[in-house]
ChimeraX commands (.cxc) that place a marker at each C-alpha (Angstrom):
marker #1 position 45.17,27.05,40.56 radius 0.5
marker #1 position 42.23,28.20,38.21 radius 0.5
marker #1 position 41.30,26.77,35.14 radius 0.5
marker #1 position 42.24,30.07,32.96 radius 0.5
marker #1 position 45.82,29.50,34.54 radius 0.5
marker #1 position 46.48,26.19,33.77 radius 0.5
marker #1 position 44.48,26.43,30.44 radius 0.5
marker #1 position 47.28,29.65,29.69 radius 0.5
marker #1 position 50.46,27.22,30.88 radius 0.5
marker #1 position 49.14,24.66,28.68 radius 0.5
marker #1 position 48.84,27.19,25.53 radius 0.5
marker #1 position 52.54,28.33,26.19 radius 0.5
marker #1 position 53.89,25.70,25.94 radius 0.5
marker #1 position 57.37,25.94,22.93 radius 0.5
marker #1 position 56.44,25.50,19.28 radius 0.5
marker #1 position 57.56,22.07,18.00 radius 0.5
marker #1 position 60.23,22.29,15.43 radius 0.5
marker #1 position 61.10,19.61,13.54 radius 0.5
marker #1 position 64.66,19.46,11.80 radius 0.5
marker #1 position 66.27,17.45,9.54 radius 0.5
marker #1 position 70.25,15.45,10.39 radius 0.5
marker #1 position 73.09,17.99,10.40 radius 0.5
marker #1 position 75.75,18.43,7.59 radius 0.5
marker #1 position 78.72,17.60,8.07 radius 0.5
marker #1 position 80.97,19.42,10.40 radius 0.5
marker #1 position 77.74,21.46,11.29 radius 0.5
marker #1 position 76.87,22.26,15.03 radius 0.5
marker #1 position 73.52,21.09,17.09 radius 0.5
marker #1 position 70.69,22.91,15.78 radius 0.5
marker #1 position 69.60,26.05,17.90 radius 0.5
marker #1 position 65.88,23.90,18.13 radius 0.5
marker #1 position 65.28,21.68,21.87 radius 0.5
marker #1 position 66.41,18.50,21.57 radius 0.5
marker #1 position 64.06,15.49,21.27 radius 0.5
marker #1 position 63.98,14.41,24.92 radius 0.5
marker #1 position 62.84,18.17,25.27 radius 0.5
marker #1 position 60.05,18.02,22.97 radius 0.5
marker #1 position 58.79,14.86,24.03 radius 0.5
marker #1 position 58.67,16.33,27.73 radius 0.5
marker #1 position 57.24,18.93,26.75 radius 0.5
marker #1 position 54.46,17.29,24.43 radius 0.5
marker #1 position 53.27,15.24,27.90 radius 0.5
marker #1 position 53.37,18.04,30.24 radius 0.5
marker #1 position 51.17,19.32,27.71 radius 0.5
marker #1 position 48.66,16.38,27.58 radius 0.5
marker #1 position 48.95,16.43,31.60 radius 0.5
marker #1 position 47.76,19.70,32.04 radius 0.5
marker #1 position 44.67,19.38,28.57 radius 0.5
marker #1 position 44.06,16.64,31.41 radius 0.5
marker #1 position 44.18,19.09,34.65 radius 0.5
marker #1 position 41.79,21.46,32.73 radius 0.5
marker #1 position 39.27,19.04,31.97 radius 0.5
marker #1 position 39.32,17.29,35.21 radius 0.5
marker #1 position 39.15,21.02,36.66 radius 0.5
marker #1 position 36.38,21.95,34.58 radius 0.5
marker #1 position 34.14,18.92,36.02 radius 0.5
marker #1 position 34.76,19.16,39.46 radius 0.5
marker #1 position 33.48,23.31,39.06 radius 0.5
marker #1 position 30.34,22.02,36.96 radius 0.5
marker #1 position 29.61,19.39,39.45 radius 0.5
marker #1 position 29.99,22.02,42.53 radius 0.5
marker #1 position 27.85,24.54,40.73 radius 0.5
marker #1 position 30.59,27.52,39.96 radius 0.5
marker #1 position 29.80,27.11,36.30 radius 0.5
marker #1 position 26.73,26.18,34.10 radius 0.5
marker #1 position 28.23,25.66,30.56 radius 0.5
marker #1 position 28.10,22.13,30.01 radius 0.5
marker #1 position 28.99,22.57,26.64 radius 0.5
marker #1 position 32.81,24.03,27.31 radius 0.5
marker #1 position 33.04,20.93,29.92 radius 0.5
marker #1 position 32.27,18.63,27.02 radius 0.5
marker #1 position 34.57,20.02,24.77 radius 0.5
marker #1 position 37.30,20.47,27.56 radius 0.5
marker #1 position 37.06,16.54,27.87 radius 0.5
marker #1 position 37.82,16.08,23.99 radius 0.5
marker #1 position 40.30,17.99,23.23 radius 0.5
marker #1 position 41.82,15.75,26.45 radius 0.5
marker #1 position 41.17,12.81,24.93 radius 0.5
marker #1 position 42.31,13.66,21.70 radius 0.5
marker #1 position 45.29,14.78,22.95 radius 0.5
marker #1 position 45.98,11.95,24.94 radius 0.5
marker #1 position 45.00,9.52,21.48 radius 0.5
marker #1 position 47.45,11.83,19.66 radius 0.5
marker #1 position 50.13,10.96,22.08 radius 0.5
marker #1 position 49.82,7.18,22.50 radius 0.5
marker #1 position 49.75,7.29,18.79 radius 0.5
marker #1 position 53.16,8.40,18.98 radius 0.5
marker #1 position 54.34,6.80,21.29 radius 0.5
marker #1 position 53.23,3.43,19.48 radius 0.5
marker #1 position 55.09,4.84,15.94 radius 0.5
marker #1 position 58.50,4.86,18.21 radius 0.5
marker #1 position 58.28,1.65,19.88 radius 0.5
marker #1 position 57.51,0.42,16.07 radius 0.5
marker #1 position 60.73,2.26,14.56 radius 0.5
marker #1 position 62.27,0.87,17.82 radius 0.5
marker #1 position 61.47,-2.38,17.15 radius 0.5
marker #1 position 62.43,-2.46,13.58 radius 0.5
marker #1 position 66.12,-1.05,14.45 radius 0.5
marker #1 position 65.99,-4.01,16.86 radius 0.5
marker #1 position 65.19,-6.81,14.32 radius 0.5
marker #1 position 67.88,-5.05,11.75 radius 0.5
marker #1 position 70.66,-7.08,11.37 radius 0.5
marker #1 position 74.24,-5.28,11.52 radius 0.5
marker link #1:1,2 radius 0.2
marker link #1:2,3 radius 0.2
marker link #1:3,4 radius 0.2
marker link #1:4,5 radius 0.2
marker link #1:5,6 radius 0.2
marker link #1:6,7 radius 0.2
marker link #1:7,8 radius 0.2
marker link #1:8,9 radius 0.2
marker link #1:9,10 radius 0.2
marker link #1:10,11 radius 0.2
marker link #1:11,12 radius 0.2
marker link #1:12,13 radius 0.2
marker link #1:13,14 radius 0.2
marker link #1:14,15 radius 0.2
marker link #1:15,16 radius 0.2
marker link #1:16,17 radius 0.2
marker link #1:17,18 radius 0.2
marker link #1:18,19 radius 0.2
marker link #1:19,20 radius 0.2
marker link #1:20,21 radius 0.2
marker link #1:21,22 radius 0.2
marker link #1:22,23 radius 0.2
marker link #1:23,24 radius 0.2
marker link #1:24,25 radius 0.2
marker link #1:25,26 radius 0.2
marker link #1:26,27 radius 0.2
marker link #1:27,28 radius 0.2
marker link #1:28,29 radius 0.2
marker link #1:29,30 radius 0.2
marker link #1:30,31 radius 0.2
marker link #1:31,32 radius 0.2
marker link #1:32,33 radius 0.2
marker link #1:33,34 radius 0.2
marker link #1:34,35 radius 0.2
marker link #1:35,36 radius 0.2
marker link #1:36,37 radius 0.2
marker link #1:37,38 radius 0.2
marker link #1:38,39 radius 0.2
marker link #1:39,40 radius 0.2
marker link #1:40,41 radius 0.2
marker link #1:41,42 radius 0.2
marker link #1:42,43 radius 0.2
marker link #1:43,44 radius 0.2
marker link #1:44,45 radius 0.2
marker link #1:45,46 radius 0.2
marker link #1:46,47 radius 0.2
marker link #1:47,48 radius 0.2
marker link #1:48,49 radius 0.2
marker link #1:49,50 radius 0.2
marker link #1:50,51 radius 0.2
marker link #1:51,52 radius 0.2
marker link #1:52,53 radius 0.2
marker link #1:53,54 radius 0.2
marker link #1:54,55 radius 0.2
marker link #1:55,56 radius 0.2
marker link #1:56,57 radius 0.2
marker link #1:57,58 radius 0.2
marker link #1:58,59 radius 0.2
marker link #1:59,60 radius 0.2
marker link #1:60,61 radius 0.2
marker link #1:61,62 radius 0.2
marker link #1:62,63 radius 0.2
marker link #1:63,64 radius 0.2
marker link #1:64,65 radius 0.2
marker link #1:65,66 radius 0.2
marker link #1:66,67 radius 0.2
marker link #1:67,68 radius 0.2
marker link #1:68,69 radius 0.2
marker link #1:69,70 radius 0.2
marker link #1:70,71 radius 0.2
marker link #1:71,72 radius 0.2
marker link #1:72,73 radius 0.2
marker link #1:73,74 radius 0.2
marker link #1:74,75 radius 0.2
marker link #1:75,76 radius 0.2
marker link #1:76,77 radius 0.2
marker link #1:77,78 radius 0.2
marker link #1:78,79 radius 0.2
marker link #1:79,80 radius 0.2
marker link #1:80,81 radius 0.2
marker link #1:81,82 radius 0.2
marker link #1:82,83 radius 0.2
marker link #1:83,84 radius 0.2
marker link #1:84,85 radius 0.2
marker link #1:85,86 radius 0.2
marker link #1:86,87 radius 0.2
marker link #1:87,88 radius 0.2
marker link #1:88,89 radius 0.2
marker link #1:89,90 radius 0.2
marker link #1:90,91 radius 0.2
marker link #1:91,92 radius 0.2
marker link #1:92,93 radius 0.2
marker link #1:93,94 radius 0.2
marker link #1:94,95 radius 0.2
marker link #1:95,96 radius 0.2
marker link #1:96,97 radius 0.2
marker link #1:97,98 radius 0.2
marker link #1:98,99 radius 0.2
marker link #1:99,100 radius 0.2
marker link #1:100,101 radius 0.2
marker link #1:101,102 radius 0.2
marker link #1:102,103 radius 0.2
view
């Protein structure tokens, strides 16, 4: 798989939408449902990951000179991998605290 293909799977990925509880009596919101988004949000840090990795295995075989699109190919995967362990931390915290509330 080339880099332009799994940089364009990446950048299709759904929108995010974020939605508030329903009323009462109201049906499931037409949006994915949370499991789905959080898939979705590390398939799309795996493959920021795949392009980056891809990116510096063709610099170091010599199919591509741009060091500069390498370097920011390897940010934007480690921001995006930041981003999600950030998460990830906020929802072990809310976890936690629903854990320690008392009933």
């Amino acid at each position: 798989m080339t880099v332009a293909a799994i940089a364009a799977r990446v950048q299709s990925g759904p929108p995010v939408r974020i939605l508030g509880p329903p009323a009462e009596g109201a049906t499931r919101p037409a949006g994915p449902a949370f499991h789905e988004t959080l898939a979705g949000a590390v398939d799309r840090v795996d493959g920021t990951q795949k392009v980056a990795d891809a990116q510096v295995e063709a610099f170091l075989a010599g199919e591509t000179e741009n060091v500069h699109e390498v370097m920011i190919a390897l940010n934007q995967a480690e921001l995006h991998f930041q981003l999600l362990t950030e998460v990830r931390n906020k929802l072990l915290d809310g976890y936690q605290e629903l854990m320690r509330m008392q009933v």
